[in-house]
C-alpha positions in Angstrom: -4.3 20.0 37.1 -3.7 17.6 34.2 -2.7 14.8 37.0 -6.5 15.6 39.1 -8.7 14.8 35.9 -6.1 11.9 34.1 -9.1 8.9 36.4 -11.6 10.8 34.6 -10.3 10.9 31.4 -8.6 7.7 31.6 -12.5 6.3 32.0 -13.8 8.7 29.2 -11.5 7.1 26.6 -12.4 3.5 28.0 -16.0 4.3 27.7 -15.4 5.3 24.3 -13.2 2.4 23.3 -16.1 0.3 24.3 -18.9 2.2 22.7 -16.5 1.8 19.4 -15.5 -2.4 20.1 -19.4 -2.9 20.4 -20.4 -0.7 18.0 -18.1 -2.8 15.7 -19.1 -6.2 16.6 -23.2 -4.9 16.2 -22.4 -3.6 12.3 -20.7 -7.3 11.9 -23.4 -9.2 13.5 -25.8 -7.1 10.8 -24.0 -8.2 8.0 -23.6 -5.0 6.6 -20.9 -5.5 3.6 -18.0 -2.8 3.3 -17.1 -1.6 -0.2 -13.8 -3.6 -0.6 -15.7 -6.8 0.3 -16.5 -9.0 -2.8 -19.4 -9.9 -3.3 -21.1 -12.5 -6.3 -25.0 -12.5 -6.6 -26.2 -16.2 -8.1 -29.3 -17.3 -8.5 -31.2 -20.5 -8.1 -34.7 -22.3 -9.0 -36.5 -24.1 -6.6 -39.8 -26.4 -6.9 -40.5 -23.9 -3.6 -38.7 -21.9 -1.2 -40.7 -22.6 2.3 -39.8 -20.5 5.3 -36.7 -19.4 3.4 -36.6 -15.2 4.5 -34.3 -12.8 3.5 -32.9 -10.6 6.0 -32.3 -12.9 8.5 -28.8 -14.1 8.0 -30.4 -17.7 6.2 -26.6 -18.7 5.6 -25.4 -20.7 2.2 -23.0 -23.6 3.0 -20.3 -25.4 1.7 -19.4 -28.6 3.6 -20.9 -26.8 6.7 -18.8 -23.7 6.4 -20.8 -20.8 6.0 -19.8 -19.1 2.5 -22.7 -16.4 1.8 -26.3 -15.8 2.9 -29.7 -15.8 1.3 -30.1 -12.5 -0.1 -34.0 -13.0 -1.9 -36.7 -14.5 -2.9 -39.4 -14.2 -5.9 -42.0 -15.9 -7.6 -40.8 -16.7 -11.6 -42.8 -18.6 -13.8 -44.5 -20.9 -10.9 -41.2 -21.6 -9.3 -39.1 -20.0 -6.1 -36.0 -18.1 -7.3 -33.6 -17.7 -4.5 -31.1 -15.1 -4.8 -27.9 -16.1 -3.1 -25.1 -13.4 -2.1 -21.8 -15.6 -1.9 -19.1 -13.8 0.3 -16.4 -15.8 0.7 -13.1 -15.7 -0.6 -12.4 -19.4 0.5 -15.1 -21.0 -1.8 -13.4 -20.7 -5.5 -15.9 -20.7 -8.8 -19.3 -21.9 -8.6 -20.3 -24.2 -12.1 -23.4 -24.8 -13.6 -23.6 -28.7 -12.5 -23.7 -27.4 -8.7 -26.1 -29.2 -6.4 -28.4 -27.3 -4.0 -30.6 -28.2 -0.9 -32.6 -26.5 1.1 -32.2 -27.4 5.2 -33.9 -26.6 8.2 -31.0 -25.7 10.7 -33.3 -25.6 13.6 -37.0 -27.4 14.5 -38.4 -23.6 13.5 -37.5 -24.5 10.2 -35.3 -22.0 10.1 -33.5 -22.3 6.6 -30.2 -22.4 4.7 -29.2 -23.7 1.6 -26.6 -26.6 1.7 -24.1 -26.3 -1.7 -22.0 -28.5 -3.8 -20.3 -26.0 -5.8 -20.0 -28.1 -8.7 -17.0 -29.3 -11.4 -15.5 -27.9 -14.3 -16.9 -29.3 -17.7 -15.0 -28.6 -21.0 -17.2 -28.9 -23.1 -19.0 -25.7 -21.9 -17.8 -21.8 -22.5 -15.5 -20.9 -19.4 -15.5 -24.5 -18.7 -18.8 -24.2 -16.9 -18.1 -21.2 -14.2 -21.0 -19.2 -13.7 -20.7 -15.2 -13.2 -21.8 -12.6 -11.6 -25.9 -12.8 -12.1 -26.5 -16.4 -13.6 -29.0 -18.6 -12.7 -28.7 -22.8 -11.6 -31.5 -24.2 -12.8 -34.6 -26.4 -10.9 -32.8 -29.5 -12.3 -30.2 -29.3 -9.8 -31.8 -28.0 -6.6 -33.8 -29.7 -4.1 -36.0 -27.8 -1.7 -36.5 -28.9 1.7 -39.2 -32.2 2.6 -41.4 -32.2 5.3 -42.4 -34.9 7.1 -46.1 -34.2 7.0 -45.4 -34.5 3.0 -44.0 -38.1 3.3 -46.6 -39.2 5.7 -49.4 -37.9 3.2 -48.0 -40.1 0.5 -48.5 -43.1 2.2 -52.3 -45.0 1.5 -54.5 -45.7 4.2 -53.0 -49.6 4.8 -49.9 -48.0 5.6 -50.2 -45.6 7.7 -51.7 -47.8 10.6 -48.7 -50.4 10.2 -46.5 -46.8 10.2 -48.1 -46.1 13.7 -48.1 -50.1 15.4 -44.3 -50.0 14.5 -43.8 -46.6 15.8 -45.7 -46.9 18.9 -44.7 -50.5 19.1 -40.3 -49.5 19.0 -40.8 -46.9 22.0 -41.4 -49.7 24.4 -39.2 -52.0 22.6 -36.5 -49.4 22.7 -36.5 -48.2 25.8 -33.1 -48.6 28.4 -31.8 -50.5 25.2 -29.8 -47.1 24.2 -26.6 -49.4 24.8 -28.0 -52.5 22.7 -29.0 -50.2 19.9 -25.1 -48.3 19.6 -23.9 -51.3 19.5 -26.2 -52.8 16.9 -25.5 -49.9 14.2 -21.8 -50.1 15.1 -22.1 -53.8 13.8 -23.8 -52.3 11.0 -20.6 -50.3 9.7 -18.6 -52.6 7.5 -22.1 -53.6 5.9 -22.9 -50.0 5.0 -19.2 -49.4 3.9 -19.8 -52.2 1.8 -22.9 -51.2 0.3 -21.4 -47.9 -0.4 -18.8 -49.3 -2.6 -21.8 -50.9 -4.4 -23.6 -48.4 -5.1 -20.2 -46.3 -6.3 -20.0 -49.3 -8.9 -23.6 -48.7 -9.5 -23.1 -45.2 -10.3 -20.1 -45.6 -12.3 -21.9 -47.6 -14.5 -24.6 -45.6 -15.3 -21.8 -42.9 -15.9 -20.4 -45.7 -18.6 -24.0 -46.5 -19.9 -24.7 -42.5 -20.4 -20.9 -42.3 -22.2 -21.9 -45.6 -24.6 -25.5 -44.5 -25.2 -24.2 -40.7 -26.3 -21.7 -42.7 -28.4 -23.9 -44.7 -30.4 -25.9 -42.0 -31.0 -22.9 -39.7 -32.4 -22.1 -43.4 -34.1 -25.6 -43.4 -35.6 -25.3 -39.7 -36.7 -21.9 -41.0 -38.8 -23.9 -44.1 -40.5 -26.6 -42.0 -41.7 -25.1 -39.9 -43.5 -23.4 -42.5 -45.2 -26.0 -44.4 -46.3 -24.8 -45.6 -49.5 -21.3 -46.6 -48.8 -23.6 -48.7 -46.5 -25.5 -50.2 -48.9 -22.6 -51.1 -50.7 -20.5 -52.6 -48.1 -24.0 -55.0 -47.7 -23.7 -55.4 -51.2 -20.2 -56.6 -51.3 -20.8 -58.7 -48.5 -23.5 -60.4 -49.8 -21.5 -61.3 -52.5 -19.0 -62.6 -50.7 -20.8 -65.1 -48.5 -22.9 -66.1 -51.9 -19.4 -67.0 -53.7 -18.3 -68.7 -50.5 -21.6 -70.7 -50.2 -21.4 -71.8 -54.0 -17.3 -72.8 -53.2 -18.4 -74.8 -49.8 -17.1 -78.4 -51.1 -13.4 -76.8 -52.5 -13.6 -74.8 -49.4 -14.0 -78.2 -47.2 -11.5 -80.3 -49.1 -9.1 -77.3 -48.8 -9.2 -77.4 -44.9 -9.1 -81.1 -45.1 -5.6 -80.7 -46.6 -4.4 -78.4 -44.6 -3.1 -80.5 -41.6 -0.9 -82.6 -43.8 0.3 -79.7 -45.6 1.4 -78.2 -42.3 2.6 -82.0 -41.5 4.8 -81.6 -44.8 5.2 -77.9 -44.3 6.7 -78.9 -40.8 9.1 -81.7 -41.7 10.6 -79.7 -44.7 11.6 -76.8 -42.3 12.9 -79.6 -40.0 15.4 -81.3 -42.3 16.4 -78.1 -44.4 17.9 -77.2 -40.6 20.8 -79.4 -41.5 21.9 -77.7 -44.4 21.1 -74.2 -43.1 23.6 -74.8 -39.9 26.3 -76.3 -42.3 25.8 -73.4 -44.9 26.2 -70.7 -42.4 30.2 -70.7 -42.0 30.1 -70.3 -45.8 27.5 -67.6 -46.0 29.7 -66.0 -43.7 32.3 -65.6 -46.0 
Protein backbone atom coordinates (compact mmCIF):
# COMPACT_ATOMS: atom_id res chain seq x y z
CA UNK A 1 0.00 0.00 0.00
CA UNK A 2 3.03 2.05 0.99
CA UNK A 3 4.44 1.46 -2.80
CA UNK A 4 0.61 2.94 -4.41
CA UNK A 5 0.86 6.46 -2.44
CA UNK A 6 5.14 6.74 -2.52
CA UNK A 7 4.20 9.42 -6.29
CA UNK A 8 1.99 11.16 -4.03
CA UNK A 9 4.08 11.56 -1.25
CA UNK A 10 7.18 11.84 -3.10
CA UNK A 11 5.34 15.22 -4.58
CA UNK A 12 4.07 16.23 -1.08
CA UNK A 13 7.64 16.42 0.33
CA UNK A 14 8.81 18.27 -2.94
CA UNK A 15 6.04 20.72 -2.57
CA UNK A 16 7.06 21.31 0.84
CA UNK A 17 10.79 21.54 0.07
CA UNK A 18 9.85 24.24 -2.21
CA UNK A 19 7.41 26.15 -0.07
CA UNK A 20 10.49 25.98 2.66
CA UNK A 21 13.62 27.07 -0.29
CA UNK A 22 11.25 30.05 -1.15
CA UNK A 23 10.13 30.73 1.96
CA UNK A 24 13.85 31.10 2.77
CA UNK A 25 15.06 33.12 0.03
CA UNK A 26 11.64 35.73 0.72
CA UNK A 27 12.84 36.19 4.68
CA UNK A 28 16.51 36.93 2.98
CA UNK A 29 15.33 39.28 0.34
CA UNK A 30 13.47 41.17 3.50
CA UNK A 31 16.42 41.63 5.36
CA UNK A 32 15.18 40.28 8.35
CA UNK A 33 18.47 39.86 10.78
CA UNK A 34 18.73 36.50 12.81
CA UNK A 35 19.90 36.78 16.42
CA UNK A 36 23.57 35.56 15.89
CA UNK A 37 24.03 38.11 13.11
CA UNK A 38 26.12 41.13 14.31
CA UNK A 39 24.98 44.01 13.83
CA UNK A 40 26.66 47.93 14.68
CA UNK A 41 24.25 50.89 14.59
CA UNK A 42 26.40 54.30 13.46
CA UNK A 43 25.23 57.37 12.87
CA UNK A 44 25.83 60.20 10.55
CA UNK A 45 25.03 64.12 9.90
CA UNK A 46 24.11 65.33 6.74
CA UNK A 47 23.54 69.07 5.37
CA UNK A 48 20.20 66.85 4.06
CA UNK A 49 19.19 63.45 3.44
CA UNK A 50 16.95 63.76 0.02
CA UNK A 51 15.02 60.76 -1.05
CA UNK A 52 17.03 58.72 1.42
CA UNK A 53 14.03 56.02 2.94
CA UNK A 54 14.36 53.57 5.35
CA UNK A 55 12.89 50.35 4.71
CA UNK A 56 13.83 49.90 1.39
CA UNK A 57 17.08 48.17 1.48
CA UNK A 58 18.99 51.91 0.65
CA UNK A 59 22.38 49.85 0.94
CA UNK A 60 25.86 51.43 2.63
CA UNK A 61 28.96 50.69 0.48
CA UNK A 62 32.42 50.17 0.74
CA UNK A 63 34.26 50.27 -2.59
CA UNK A 64 30.93 49.10 -4.16
CA UNK A 65 30.45 46.18 -1.94
CA UNK A 66 27.46 46.33 -0.09
CA UNK A 67 28.41 46.36 3.82
CA UNK A 68 24.96 47.43 5.66
CA UNK A 69 21.79 49.36 4.83
CA UNK A 70 20.16 52.62 5.78
CA UNK A 71 18.34 51.91 8.85
CA UNK A 72 16.80 55.82 9.59
CA UNK A 73 16.35 59.02 9.31
CA UNK A 74 15.62 62.21 11.66
CA UNK A 75 15.59 65.76 11.80
CA UNK A 76 18.49 66.98 14.69
CA UNK A 77 19.26 70.42 15.18
CA UNK A 78 18.41 71.58 11.35
CA UNK A 79 20.50 68.73 9.96
CA UNK A 80 19.54 64.98 8.54
CA UNK A 81 20.89 62.24 10.84
CA UNK A 82 21.05 58.97 9.04
CA UNK A 83 21.18 55.95 11.04
CA UNK A 84 23.27 53.37 9.37
CA UNK A 85 23.05 49.47 10.37
CA UNK A 86 26.53 47.99 9.20
CA UNK A 87 26.28 44.14 8.74
CA UNK A 88 29.15 42.91 7.50
CA UNK A 89 31.80 41.04 8.90
CA UNK A 90 34.21 41.88 5.96
CA UNK A 91 34.36 45.64 6.66
CA UNK A 92 36.70 45.89 9.91
CA UNK A 93 36.33 49.22 12.31
CA UNK A 94 34.80 52.22 11.24
CA UNK A 95 36.97 55.67 12.61
CA UNK A 96 35.96 58.95 13.13
CA UNK A 97 37.88 60.59 10.00
CA UNK A 98 35.51 58.31 7.72
CA UNK A 99 34.14 60.01 4.59
CA UNK A 100 30.53 59.68 3.50
CA UNK A 101 28.39 60.40 0.29
CA UNK A 102 25.24 60.20 -0.56
CA UNK A 103 24.47 58.50 -4.25
CA UNK A 104 21.65 58.06 -6.45
CA UNK A 105 21.99 54.36 -7.63
CA UNK A 106 19.29 54.74 -10.14
CA UNK A 107 17.63 57.98 -12.29
CA UNK A 108 14.75 57.59 -9.39
CA UNK A 109 17.20 58.80 -7.10
CA UNK A 110 17.05 55.99 -5.40
CA UNK A 111 19.81 56.31 -2.56
CA UNK A 112 22.78 54.70 -0.81
CA UNK A 113 25.49 55.97 0.98
CA UNK A 114 29.01 55.44 -0.48
CA UNK A 115 31.85 54.98 2.66
CA UNK A 116 35.39 55.46 3.24
CA UNK A 117 35.75 53.76 6.43
CA UNK A 118 38.43 55.90 7.63
CA UNK A 119 42.21 55.40 9.32
CA UNK A 120 43.37 54.94 12.68
CA UNK A 121 44.73 58.11 14.43
CA UNK A 122 46.73 57.83 17.70
CA UNK A 123 46.32 60.59 19.04
CA UNK A 124 42.67 59.82 19.75
CA UNK A 125 41.16 57.22 22.62
CA UNK A 126 40.88 53.70 20.80
CA UNK A 127 42.95 55.14 18.15
CA UNK A 128 39.85 56.67 16.66
CA UNK A 129 37.38 53.47 16.26
CA UNK A 130 33.96 54.40 16.70
CA UNK A 131 31.38 52.04 18.67
CA UNK A 132 28.36 50.84 18.76
CA UNK A 133 26.04 54.19 18.73
CA UNK A 134 28.44 57.08 17.76
CA UNK A 135 27.91 59.63 15.54
CA UNK A 136 30.40 61.03 12.24
CA UNK A 137 29.85 64.33 12.14
CA UNK A 138 28.55 66.96 9.05
CA UNK A 139 32.23 67.78 8.58
CA UNK A 140 32.83 64.58 6.85
CA UNK A 141 29.74 63.72 4.94
CA UNK A 142 28.48 64.98 1.71
CA UNK A 143 24.89 64.59 0.64
CA UNK A 144 23.97 64.07 -2.78
CA UNK A 145 23.94 67.22 -5.64
CA UNK A 146 21.45 67.79 -7.99
CA UNK A 147 21.81 68.99 -11.14
CA UNK A 148 19.04 71.48 -10.96
CA UNK A 149 21.18 72.89 -7.86
CA UNK A 150 24.30 73.49 -10.11
CA UNK A 151 22.36 74.96 -12.94
CA UNK A 152 20.60 77.47 -10.38
CA UNK A 153 24.07 78.69 -9.32
CA UNK A 154 24.94 79.82 -12.53
CA UNK A 155 24.02 83.89 -13.33
CA UNK A 156 21.94 84.76 -16.16
CA UNK A 157 25.18 85.25 -18.76
CA UNK A 158 25.90 81.83 -18.24
CA UNK A 159 23.36 79.95 -18.57
CA UNK A 160 22.64 80.86 -22.31
CA UNK A 161 26.40 80.07 -23.26
CA UNK A 162 25.59 76.63 -20.95
CA UNK A 163 22.67 75.96 -23.51
CA UNK A 164 24.58 77.20 -27.15
CA UNK A 165 27.39 74.69 -26.07
CA UNK A 166 25.04 72.03 -25.14
CA UNK A 167 22.77 72.28 -28.00
CA UNK A 168 25.72 73.19 -30.16
CA UNK A 169 27.95 69.50 -29.05
CA UNK A 170 24.79 67.22 -30.05
CA UNK A 171 25.23 68.03 -33.64
CA UNK A 172 28.87 68.33 -33.37
CA UNK A 173 29.00 64.98 -31.65
CA UNK A 174 26.99 62.95 -33.50
CA UNK A 175 28.51 59.49 -35.53
CA UNK A 176 31.79 60.87 -33.90
CA UNK A 177 31.26 58.15 -30.95
CA UNK A 178 34.73 56.64 -32.43
CA UNK A 179 36.62 60.13 -32.65
CA UNK A 180 35.50 60.94 -29.20
CA UNK A 181 36.95 57.28 -27.42
CA UNK A 182 39.74 57.95 -29.04
CA UNK A 183 40.23 61.49 -28.07
CA UNK A 184 39.89 60.72 -24.12
CA UNK A 185 42.08 57.63 -24.57
CA UNK A 186 44.75 60.27 -25.71
CA UNK A 187 43.80 62.07 -22.78
CA UNK A 188 45.11 59.22 -20.25
CA UNK A 189 48.77 59.86 -19.56
CA UNK A 190 47.72 63.69 -19.18
CA UNK A 191 45.22 62.95 -16.51
CA UNK A 192 47.69 60.32 -14.85
CA UNK A 193 49.94 63.13 -14.85
CA UNK A 194 47.77 65.54 -13.38
CA UNK A 195 46.99 63.13 -10.77
CA UNK A 196 50.45 62.87 -9.52
CA UNK A 197 50.19 66.72 -9.33
CA UNK A 198 47.72 67.08 -7.44
CA UNK A 199 49.00 64.01 -4.96
CA UNK A 200 52.13 66.56 -4.55
CA UNK A 201 49.61 69.15 -4.08
CA UNK A 202 47.99 67.47 -1.32
CA UNK A 203 50.95 66.29 0.29
CA UNK A 204 51.93 69.63 0.76
CA UNK A 205 49.20 70.92 2.36
CA UNK A 206 49.51 67.83 4.67
CA UNK A 207 53.24 69.33 5.31
CA UNK A 208 51.93 73.00 5.64
CA UNK A 209 49.15 71.71 8.20
CA UNK A 210 52.17 69.64 10.18
CA UNK A 211 54.53 73.04 10.11
CA UNK A 212 51.77 75.50 10.91
CA UNK A 213 50.58 73.11 14.15
CA UNK A 214 54.34 73.09 14.86
CA UNK A 215 54.90 76.64 15.12
CA UNK A 216 52.12 77.06 17.02
CA UNK A 217 53.14 74.28 19.72
CA UNK A 218 56.70 76.31 19.09
CA UNK A 219 55.04 79.58 19.93
CA UNK A 220 53.29 77.97 22.98
CA UNK A 221 57.13 77.05 24.30
CA UNK A 222 58.50 80.78 23.65
CA UNK A 223 55.81 82.36 25.59
CA UNK A 224 56.20 80.91 28.40
CA UNK A 225 59.62 81.70 28.38
CA UNK A 226 59.52 85.07 27.94
CA UNK A 227 62.38 86.16 30.00
CA UNK A 228 65.02 83.74 29.12
CA UNK A 229 63.96 85.53 25.84
CA UNK A 230 64.60 88.78 26.72
CA UNK A 231 67.82 87.79 27.96
CA UNK A 232 69.18 85.87 25.15
CA UNK A 233 68.28 89.53 23.13
CA UNK A 234 70.08 91.02 25.71
CA UNK A 235 73.11 89.05 25.44
CA UNK A 236 73.04 89.27 21.91
CA UNK A 237 72.81 92.76 21.75
CA UNK A 238 75.85 92.90 23.56
CA UNK A 239 77.62 90.89 21.57
CA UNK A 240 77.18 92.49 18.12
CA UNK A 241 77.73 96.06 20.09
CA UNK A 242 81.27 94.68 21.40
CA UNK A 243 81.94 93.31 17.90
CA UNK A 244 80.91 96.59 16.20
CA UNK A 245 83.17 98.70 18.69
CA UNK A 246 86.25 95.80 17.74
CA UNK A 247 85.52 96.10 13.83
CA UNK A 248 89.16 97.52 12.86
CA UNK A 249 91.07 94.51 15.25
CA UNK A 250 88.48 92.28 13.89
CA UNK A 251 89.54 93.33 10.09
CA UNK A 252 93.32 93.38 10.70
CA UNK A 253 92.82 89.97 12.38
CA UNK A 254 91.32 88.31 9.20
CA UNK A 255 93.81 90.17 7.15
CA UNK A 256 96.46 88.09 8.92
CA UNK A 257 95.00 85.13 8.71
CA UNK A 258 95.97 83.88 5.21
CA UNK A 259 99.69 84.29 5.96
CA UNK A 260 99.31 82.73 9.21
CA UNK A 261 97.83 79.68 7.59
CA UNK A 262 100.71 80.33 4.74
CA UNK A 263 103.21 79.97 7.90
CA UNK A 264 100.93 77.56 9.65
CA UNK A 265 101.11 75.42 6.38
CA UNK A 266 104.86 75.46 5.74
CA UNK A 267 105.82 74.66 9.45
CA UNK A 268 103.66 71.37 9.24
CA UNK A 269 105.41 70.75 5.87
CA UNK A 270 109.04 70.75 7.04
CA UNK A 271 108.43 69.37 10.60
CA UNK A 272 107.43 66.11 8.21
CA UNK A 273 111.04 65.46 7.90
CA UNK A 274 111.79 65.07 11.33
CA UNK A 275 108.61 63.36 12.30
CA UNK A 276 109.34 60.37 9.54
CA UNK A 277 113.00 60.16 10.93
CA UNK A 278 111.78 60.21 14.64
CA UNK A 279 109.39 57.44 14.19
CA UNK A 280 111.81 54.31 14.24
CA UNK A 281 113.01 55.89 17.54
CA UNK A 282 109.71 56.57 19.06
CA UNK A 283 109.19 53.15 18.34
CA UNK A 284 111.47 51.98 20.65
Amino acid sequence: MLKMYAPYLAALAGMILLSLAVSLYVVVHQRLRFPWQHETRIYAEFENAQSVTPGQGQSVNVAGVQVGEIGGVELENGRAVVLMKLTSDDLGPVYRNARLQLRPKTGLNDMAIEMDPGRPDGSLPHRGRLEDGDTIPIENTRPNVNPDQVLASLDADTRPYLEAFVNAGGPGLHGRGGDLRRVLRATQPTLAQTQQVAGAIADRREKVKRLVSNLRVLSEAAASKDQELASLVDASSAVFTTLGNRDAELKAAIERLPGALHATRTALHATRGLAVDALPALRR
